[in-house]
C-alpha positions as CSV (number, residue, x, y, z in Angstrom):
1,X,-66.3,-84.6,26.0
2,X,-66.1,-86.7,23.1
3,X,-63.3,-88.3,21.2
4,X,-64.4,-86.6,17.9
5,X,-64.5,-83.1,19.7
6,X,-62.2,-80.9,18.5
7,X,-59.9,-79.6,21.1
8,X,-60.2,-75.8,22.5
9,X,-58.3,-72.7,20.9
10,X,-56.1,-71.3,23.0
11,X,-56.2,-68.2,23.1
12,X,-53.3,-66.8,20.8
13,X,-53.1,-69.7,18.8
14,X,-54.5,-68.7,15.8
15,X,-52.2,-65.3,15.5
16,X,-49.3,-67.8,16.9
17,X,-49.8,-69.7,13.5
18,X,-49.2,-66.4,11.6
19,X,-46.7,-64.9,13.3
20,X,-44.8,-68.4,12.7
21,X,-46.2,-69.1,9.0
22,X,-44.5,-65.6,8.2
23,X,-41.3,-66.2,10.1
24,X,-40.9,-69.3,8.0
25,X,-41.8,-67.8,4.9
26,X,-38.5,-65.4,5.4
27,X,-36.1,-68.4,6.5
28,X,-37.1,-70.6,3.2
29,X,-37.0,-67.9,1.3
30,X,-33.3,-66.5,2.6
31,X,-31.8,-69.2,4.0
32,X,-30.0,-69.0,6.9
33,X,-26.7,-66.9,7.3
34,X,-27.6,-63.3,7.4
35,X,-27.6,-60.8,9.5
36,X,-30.3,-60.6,12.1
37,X,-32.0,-56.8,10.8
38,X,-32.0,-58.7,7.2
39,X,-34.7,-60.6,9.0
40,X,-36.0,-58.6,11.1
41,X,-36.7,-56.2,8.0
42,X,-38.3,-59.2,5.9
43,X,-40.6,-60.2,8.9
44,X,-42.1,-57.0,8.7
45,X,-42.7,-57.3,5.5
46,X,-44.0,-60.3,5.6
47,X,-46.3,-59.6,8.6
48,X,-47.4,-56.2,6.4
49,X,-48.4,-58.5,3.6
50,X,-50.4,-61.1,6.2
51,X,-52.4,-57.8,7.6
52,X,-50.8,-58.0,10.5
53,X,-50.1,-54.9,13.0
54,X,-47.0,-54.7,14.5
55,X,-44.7,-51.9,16.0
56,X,-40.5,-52.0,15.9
57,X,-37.8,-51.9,18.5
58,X,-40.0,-51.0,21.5
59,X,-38.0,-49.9,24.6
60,X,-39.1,-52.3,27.6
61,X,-39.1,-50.4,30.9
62,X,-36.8,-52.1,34.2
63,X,-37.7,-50.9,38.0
64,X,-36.0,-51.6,40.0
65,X,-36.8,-50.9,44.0
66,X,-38.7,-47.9,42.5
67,X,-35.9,-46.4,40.2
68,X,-36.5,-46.6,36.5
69,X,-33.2,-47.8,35.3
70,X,-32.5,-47.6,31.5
71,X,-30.8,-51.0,30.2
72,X,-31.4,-50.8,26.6
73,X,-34.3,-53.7,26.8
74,X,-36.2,-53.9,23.5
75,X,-38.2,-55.9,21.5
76,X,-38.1,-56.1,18.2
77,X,-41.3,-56.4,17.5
78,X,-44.5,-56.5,18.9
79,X,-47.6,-58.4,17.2
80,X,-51.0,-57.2,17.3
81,X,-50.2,-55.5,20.9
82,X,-50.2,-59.3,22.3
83,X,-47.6,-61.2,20.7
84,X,-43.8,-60.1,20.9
85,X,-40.7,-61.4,18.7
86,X,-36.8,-61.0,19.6
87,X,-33.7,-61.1,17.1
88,X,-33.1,-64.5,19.9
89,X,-36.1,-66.2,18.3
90,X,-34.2,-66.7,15.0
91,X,-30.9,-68.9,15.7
92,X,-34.1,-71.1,17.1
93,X,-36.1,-71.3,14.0
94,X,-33.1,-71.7,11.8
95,X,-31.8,-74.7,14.5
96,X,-35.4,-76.4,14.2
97,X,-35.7,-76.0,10.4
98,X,-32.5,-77.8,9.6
99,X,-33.8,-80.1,12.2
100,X,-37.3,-80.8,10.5
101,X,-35.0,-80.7,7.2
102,X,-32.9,-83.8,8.7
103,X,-35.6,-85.7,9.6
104,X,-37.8,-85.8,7.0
């Protein structure tokens, strides 16, 4: 392989970059400080206005030795049926934006 070659896809990577493009979209246009659903609810909207499918607050199943056991695992959102996104996902993106902010 060449040095001019351009490196493989993965596989995601392209609905990766969207996903991400929207979440920043919401941060630098709210800021940082509210309340998790605030930004859950802008995402969607976001993701709505990129054409992207999604579906909210899916229940995520546990077994355990057989037994289904119900311990409130969701997701907020799942991408495309491929990609998911939790309310966690956010104090990250906010740390790395005032990061990039910082640095540049």
């Amino acid at each position: 392989m060449s040095e001019t070659a351009a490196a493989p896809k993965l596989r995601y990577e392209e609905l990766t970059e969207k996903i991400l493009g929207a979440a920043i979209e919401v941060h630098k246009t709210l800021g940082p400080g509210l309340l998790e659903s605030a930004y859950e609810e802008c995402l969607c909207l976001e993701l709505n206005l990129r054409g992207l499918r999604f579906v909210r607050q899916i229940t995520v199943p546990v077994s355990y030795k057989g037994i289904n056991l119900d311990c409130g695992y969701k997701l907020d959102l799942l991408v495309e049926n491929t990609s998911f996104w939790n309310s966690s996902v956010w104090s990250a993106l906010h740390r790395f934006m005032k990061l990039n902010f910082l640095l540049t």
